[in-house]
ZAMARTI-88722 format. One record per atom (N, C-alpha, C, O, CB): chain; x, y, z; atom name; residue number from 1. Coordinates in Angstrom, 2 decimals, decimal comma, padded with zeros to 5 digits. Glycine has a CB too. Layout:
<pts>
 unit      xx      yy      zz site pos
    A       X       Y       Z   CA NUM
...
</pts>
This chain:
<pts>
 unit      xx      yy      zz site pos
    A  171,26  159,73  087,88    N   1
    A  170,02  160,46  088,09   CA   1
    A  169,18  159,71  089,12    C   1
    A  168,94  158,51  089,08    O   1
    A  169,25  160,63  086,76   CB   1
    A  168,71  160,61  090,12    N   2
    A  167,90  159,64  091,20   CA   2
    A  166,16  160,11  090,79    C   2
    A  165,59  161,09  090,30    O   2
    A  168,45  160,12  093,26   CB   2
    A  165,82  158,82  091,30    N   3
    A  164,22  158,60  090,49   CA   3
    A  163,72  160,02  092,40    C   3
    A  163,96  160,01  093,61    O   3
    A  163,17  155,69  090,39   CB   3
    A  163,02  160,89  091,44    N   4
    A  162,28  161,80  092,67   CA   4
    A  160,69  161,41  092,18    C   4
    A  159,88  162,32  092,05    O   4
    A  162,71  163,87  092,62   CB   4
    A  160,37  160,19  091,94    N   5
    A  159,06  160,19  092,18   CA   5
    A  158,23  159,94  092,95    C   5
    A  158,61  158,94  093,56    O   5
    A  158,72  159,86  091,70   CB   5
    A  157,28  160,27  093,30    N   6
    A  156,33  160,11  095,00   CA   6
    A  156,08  159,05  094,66    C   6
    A  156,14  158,71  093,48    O   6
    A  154,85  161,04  095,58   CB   6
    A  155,73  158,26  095,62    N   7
    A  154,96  156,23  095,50   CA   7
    A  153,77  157,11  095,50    C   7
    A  153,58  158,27  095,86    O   7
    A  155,11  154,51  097,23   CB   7
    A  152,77  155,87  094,81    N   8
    A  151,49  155,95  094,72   CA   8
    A  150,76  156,07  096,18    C   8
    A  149,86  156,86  096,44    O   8
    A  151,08  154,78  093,94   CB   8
    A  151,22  155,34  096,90    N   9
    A  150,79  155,37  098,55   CA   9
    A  150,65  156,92  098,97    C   9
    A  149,61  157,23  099,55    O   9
    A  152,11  154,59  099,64   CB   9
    A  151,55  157,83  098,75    N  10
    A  151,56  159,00  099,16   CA  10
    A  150,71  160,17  098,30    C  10
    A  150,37  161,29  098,68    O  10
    A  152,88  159,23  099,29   CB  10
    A  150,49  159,47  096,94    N  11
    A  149,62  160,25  095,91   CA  11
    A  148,43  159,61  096,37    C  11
    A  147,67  160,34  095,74    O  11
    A  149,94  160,10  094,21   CB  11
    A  147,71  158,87  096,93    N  12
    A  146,37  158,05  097,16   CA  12
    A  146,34  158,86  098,66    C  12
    A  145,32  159,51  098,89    O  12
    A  146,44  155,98  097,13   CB  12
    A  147,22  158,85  099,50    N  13
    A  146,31  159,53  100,51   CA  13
    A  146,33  161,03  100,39    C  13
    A  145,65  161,61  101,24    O  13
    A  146,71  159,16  101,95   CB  13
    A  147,07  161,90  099,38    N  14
    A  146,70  163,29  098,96   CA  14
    A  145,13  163,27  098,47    C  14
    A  144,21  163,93  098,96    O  14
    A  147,74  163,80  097,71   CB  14
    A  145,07  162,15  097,13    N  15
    A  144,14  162,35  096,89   CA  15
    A  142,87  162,37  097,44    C  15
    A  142,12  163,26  097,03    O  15
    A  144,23  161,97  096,33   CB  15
    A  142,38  161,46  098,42    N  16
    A  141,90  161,02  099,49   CA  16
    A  141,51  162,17  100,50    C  16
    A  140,43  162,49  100,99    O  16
    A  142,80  160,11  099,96   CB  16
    A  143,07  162,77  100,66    N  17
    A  142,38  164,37  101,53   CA  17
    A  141,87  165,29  100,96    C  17
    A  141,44  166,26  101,60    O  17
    A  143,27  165,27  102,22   CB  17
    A  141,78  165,21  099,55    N  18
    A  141,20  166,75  098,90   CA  18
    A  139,41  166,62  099,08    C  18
    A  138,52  165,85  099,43    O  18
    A  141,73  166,94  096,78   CB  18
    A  139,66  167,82  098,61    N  19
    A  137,70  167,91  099,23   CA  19
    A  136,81  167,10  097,45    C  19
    A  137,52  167,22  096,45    O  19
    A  136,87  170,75  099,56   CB  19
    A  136,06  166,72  097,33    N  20
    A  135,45  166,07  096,28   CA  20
    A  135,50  166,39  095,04    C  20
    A  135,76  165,77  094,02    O  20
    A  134,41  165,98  096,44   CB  20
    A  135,14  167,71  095,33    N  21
    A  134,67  168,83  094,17   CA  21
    A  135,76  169,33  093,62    C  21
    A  135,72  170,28  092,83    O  21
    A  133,83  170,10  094,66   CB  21
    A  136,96  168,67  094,03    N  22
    A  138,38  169,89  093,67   CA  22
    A  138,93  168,95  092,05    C  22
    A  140,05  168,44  092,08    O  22
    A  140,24  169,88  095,51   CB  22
    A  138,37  168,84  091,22    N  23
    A  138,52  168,16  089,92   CA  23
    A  139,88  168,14  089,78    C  23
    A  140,62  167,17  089,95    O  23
    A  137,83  168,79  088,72   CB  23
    A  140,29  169,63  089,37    N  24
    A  141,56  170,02  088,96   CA  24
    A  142,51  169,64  089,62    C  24
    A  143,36  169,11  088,91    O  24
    A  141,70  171,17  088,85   CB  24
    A  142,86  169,69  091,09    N  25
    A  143,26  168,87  092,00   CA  25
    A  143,92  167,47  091,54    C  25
    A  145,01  167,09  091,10    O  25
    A  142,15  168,70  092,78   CB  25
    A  142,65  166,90  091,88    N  26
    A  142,71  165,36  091,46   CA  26
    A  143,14  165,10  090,57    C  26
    A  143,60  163,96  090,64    O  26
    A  141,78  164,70  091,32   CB  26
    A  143,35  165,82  089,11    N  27
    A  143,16  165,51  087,98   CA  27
    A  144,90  166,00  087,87    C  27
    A  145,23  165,78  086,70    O  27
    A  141,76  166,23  087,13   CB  27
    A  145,80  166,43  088,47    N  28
    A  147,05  167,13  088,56   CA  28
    A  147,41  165,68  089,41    C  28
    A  148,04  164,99  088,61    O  28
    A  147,14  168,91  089,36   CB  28
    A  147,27  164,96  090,64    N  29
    A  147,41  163,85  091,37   CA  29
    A  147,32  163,03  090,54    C  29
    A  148,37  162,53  090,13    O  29
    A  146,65  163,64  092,36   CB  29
    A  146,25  162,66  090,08    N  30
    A  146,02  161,49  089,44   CA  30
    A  147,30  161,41  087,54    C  30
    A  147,55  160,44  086,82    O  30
    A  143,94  161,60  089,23   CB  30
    A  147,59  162,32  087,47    N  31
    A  148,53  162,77  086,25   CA  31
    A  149,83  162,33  086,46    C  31
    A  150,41  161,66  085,60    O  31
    A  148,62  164,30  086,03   CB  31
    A  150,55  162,77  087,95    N  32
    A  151,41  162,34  089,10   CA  32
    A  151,65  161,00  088,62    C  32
    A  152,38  160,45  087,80    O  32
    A  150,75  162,41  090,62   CB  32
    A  150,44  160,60  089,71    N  33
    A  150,26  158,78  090,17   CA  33
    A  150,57  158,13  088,64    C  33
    A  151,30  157,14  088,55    O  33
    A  148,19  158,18  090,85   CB  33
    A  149,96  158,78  087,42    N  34
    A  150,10  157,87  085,85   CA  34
    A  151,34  157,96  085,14    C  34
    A  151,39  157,49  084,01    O  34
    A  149,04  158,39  084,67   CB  34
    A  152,71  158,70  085,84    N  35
    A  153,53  158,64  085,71   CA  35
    A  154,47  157,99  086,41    C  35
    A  155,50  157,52  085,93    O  35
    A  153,56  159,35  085,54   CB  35
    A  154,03  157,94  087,92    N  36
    A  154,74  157,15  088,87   CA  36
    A  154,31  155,67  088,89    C  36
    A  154,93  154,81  089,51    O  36
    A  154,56  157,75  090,21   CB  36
    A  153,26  155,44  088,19    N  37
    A  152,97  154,34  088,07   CA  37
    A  153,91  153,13  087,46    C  37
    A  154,32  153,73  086,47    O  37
    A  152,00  154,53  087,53   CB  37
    A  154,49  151,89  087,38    N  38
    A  154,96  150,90  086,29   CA  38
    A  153,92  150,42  085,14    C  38
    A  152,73  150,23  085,39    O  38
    A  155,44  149,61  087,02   CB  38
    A  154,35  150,29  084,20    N  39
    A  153,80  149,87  083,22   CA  39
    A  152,82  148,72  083,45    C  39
    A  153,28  147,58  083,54    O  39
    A  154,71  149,62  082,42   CB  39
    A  151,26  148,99  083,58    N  40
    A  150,67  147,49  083,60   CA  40
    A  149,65  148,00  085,11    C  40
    A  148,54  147,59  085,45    O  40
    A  152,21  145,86  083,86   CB  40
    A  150,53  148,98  085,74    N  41
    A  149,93  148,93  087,55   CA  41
    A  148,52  150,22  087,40    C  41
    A  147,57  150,10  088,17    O  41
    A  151,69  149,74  089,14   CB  41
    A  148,54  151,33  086,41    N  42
    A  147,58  152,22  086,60   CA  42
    A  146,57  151,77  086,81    C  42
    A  146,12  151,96  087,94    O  42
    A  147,42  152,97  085,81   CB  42
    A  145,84  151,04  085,95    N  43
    A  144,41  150,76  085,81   CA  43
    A  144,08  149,53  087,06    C  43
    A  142,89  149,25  087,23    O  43
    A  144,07  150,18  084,08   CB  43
    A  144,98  148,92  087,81    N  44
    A  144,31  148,34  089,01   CA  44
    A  144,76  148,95  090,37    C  44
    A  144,25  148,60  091,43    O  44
    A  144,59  146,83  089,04   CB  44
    A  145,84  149,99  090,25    N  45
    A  145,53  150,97  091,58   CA  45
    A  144,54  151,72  091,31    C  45
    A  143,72  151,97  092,20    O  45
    A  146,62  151,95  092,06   CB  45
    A  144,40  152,21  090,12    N  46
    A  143,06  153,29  089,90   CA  46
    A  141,91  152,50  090,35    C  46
    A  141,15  153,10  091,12    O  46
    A  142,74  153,83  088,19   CB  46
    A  141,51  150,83  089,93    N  47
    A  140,41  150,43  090,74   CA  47
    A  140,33  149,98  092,01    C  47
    A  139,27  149,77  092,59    O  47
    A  139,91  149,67  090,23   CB  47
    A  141,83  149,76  092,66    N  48
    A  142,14  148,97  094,15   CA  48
    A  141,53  150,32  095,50    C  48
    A  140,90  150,28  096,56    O  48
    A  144,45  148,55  094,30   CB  48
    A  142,16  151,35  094,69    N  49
    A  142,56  152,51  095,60   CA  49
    A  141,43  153,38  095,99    C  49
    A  141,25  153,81  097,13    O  49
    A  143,60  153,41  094,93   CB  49
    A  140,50  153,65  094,68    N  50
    A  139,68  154,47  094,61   CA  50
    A  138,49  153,88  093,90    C  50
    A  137,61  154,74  093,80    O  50
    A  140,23  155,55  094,11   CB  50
    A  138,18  152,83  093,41    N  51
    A  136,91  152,47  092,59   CA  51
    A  136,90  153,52  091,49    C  51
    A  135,89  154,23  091,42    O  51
    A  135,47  152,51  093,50   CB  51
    A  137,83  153,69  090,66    N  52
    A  137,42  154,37  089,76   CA  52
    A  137,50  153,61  088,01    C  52
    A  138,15  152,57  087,93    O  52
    A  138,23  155,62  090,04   CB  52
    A  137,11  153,94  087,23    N  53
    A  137,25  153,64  085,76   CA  53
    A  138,23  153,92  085,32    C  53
    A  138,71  154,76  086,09    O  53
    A  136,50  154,12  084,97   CB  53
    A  139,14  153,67  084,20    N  54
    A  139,89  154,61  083,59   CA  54
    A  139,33  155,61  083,10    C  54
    A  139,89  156,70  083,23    O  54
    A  140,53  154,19  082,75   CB  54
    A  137,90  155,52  082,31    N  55
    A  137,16  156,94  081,61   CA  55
    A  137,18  157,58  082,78    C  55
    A  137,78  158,58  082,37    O  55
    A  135,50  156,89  080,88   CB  55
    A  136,94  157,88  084,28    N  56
    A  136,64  158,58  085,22   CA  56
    A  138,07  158,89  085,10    C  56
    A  138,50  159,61  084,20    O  56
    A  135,91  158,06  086,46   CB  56
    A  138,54  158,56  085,65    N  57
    A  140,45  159,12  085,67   CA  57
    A  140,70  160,07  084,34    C  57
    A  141,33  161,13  084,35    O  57
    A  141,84  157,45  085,43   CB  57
    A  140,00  159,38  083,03    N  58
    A  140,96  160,18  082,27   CA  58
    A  139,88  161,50  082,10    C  58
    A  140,24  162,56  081,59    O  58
    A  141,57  159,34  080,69   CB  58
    A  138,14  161,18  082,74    N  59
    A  137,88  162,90  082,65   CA  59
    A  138,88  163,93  083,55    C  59
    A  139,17  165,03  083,07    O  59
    A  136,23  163,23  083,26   CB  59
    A  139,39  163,53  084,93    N  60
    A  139,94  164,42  085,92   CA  60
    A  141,56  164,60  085,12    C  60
    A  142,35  165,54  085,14    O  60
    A  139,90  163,64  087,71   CB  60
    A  141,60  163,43  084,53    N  61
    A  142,84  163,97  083,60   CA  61
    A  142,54  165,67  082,73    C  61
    A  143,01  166,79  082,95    O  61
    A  143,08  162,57  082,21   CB  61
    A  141,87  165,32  082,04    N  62
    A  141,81  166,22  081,06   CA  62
    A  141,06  167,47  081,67    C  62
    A  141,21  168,54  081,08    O  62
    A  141,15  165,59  079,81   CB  62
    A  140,23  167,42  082,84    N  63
    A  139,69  168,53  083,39   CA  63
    A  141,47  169,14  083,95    C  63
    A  141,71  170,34  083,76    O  63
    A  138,25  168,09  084,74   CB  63
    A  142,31  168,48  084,45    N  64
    A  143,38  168,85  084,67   CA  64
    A  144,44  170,20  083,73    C  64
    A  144,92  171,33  083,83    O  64
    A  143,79  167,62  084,69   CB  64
    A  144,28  168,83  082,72    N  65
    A  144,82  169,95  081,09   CA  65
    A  144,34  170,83  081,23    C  65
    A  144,97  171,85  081,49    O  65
    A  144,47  169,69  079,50   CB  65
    A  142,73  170,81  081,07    N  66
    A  141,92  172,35  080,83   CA  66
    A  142,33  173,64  081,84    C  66
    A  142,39  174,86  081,65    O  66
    A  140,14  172,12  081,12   CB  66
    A  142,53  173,00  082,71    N  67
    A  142,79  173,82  083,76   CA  67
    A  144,28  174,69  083,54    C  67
    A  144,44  175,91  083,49    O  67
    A  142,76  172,87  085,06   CB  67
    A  145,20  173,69  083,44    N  68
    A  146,34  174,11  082,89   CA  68
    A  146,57  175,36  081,67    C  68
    A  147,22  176,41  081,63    O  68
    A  146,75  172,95  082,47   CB  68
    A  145,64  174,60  080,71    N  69
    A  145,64  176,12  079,33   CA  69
    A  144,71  176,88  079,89    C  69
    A  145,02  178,06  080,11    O  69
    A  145,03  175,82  077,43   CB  69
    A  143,97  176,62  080,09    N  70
    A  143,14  177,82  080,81   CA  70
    A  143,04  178,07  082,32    C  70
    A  142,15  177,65  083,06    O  70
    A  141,78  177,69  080,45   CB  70
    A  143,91  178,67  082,59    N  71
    A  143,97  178,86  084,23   CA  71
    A  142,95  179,61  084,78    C  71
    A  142,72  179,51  085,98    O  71
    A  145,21  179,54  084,73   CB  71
    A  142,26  180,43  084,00    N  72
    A  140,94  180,92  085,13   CA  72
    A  139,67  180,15  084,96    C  72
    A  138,69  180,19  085,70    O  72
    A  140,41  182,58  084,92   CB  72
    A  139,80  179,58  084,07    N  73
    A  138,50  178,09  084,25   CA  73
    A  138,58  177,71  085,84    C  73
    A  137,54  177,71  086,50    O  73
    A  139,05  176,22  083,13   CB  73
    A  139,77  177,40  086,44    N  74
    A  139,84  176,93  087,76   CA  74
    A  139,22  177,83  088,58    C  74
    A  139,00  177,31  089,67    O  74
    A  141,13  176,69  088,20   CB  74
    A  138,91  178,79  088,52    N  75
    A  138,42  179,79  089,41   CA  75
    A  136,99  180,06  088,94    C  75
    A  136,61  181,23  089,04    O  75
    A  139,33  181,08  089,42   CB  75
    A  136,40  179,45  088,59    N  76
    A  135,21  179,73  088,02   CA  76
    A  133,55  178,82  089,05    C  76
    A  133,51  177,71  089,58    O  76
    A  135,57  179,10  086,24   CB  76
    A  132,85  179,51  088,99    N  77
    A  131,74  178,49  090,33   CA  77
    A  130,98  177,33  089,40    C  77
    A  129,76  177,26  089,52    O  77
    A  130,07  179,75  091,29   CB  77
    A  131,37  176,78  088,85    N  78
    A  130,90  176,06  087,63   CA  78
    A  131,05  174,14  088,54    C  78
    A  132,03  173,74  089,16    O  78
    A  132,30  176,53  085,84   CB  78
    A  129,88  173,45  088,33    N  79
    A  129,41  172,24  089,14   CA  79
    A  130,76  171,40  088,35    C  79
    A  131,23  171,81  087,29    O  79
    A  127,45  171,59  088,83   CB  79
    A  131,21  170,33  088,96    N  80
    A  132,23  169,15  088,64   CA  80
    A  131,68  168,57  087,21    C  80
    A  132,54  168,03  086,51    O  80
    A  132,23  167,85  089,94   CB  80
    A  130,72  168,60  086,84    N  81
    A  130,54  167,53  085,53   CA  81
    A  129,88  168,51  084,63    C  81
    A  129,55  168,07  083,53    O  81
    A  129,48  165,98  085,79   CB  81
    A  129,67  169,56  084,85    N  82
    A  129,82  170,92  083,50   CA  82
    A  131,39  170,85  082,92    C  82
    A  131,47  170,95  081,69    O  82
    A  129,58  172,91  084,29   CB  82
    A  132,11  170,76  083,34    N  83
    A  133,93  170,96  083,35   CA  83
    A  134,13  169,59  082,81    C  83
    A  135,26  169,17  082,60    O  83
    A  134,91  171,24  085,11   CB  83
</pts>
């Protein structure tokens, strides 16, 4: 079985190009990156890469999920931190 996972390098500059506001986005990337990650590496690319928290990661996580069971939440004009 060959490993098809993207390096983090290539998930950091996706993330990087999305526009700010795109939660769900990020939160599908950043889900990516926490799988492609090694055991031990998430939580200091999450702060090397992007200055983020793990609580910040794991809201775009779970705004992710939401998005997932509820797919027209994503389509909705609703501000980043209502979601």
């Amino acid at each position: 079985m060959t490993n098809t996972r993207r390096p983090l390098e290539i998930i950091a500059a996706d993330i990087h190009a999305l526009d700010r506001d795109n939660v769900f986005a990020k939160g599908a990337l950043l889900a990516e990156a926490r799988e492609s990650a090694e055991h031990g590496d998430w939580a200091p690319w999450l702060e090397s890469e992007f200055d983020l928290s793990e609580d910040t990661a794991r809201n775009y996580l779970a705004a992710h999920r939401l998005g997932e069971k509820f797919r027209i939440i994503r389509n909705l004009p609703l501000p980043k931190c209502t979601i």
